[in-house]
N, C-alpha and C positions, 0 to 999 in steps of 0.2 A: 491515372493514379492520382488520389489526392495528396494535396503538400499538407503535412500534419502541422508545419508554422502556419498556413492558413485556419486549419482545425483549433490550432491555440488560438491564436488573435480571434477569432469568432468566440473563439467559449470566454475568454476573459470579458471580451465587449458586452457580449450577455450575461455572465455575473454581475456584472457592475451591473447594466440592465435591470435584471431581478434585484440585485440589492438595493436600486434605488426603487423600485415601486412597493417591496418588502418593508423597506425604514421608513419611507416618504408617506407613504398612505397606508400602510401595516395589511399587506394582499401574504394571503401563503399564494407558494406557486408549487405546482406539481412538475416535476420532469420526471419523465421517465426514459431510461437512456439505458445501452448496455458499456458506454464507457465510461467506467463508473470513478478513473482515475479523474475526469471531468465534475462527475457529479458530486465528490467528496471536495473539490475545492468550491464550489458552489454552495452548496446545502447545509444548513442549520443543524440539520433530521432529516434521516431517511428512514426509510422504509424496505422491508426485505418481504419480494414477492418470490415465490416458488411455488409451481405448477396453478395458479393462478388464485394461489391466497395469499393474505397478507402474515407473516410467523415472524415479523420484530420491526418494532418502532423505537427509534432510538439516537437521542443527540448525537452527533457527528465526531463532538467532543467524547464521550464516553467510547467512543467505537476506539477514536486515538488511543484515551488513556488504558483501554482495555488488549491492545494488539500486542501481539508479540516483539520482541527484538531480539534480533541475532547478531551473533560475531560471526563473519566470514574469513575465509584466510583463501589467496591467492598463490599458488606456491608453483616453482619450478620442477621441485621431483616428491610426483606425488605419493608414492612407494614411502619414501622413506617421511614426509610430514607425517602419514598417516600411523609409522610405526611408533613415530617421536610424540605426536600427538595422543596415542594409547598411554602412555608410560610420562611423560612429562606436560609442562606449558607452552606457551610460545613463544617466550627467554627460551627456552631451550630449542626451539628451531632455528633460533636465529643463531644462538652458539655452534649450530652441529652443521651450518652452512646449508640448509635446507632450501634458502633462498627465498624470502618472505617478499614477494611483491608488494602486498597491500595486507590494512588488515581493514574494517573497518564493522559498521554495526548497519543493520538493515531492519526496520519495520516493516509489520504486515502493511500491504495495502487495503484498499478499499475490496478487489475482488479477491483478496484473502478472507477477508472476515464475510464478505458472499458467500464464499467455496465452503467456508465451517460452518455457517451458522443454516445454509441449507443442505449438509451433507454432501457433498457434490464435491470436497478437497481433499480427500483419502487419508486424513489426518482422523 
């Protein structure tokens, strides 16, 4: 089984890598990868391949500024967040003792905006 800290350490060594012969000598470089949680901290621009054409080119930036973000909520009984949540906010779960673990905000990732943009995420 591979150690995914080895998987890290090798991807970061090789961004640097590519960013140095990218800035240093101005080279595009091509990867093609299916961990794309990799290739988004790597890459400028990607590229979105499906069934073996190319259907968006597109800064890396704009993919960011364009992804979704969500609120999550964490909860002990989920029966009753879910009725609190119909009918009120989430000051009111925490009033009615609901028991709010966490709350927090989640953006798409990289094979989120894959899964949309080549129909393939049932969204």
């Amino acid at each position: 089984m591979e150690d995914p800290r080895s998987r890290r350490a090798e991807g970061k060594g090789l961004g640097l890598a590519f960013k140095k012969l990218s800035d240093g000598y101005g080279m595009s470089i091509i990867i093609s990868s299916h961990i794309l949680s990799e290739v988004g901290s790597i890459a400028d621009t990607i590229g979105v391949i499906s069934k073996g054409s190319l259907i968006k080119e597109i800064p890396i930036e704009e993919v960011s500024s364009m992804s979704e973000t969500y609120i999550w909520f964490s909860v002990e009984d989920v029966k009753k967040a879910a009725y609190i949540l119909s009918e009120e906010i989430s000051a009111q779960l925490a009033l009615d003792g609901a028991g709010i673990n966490s709350i927090g905000t989640k953006s798409e990732s990289l094979e989120d905006y894959f899964l949309k943009i080549t129909g393939e995420g049932g969204k």
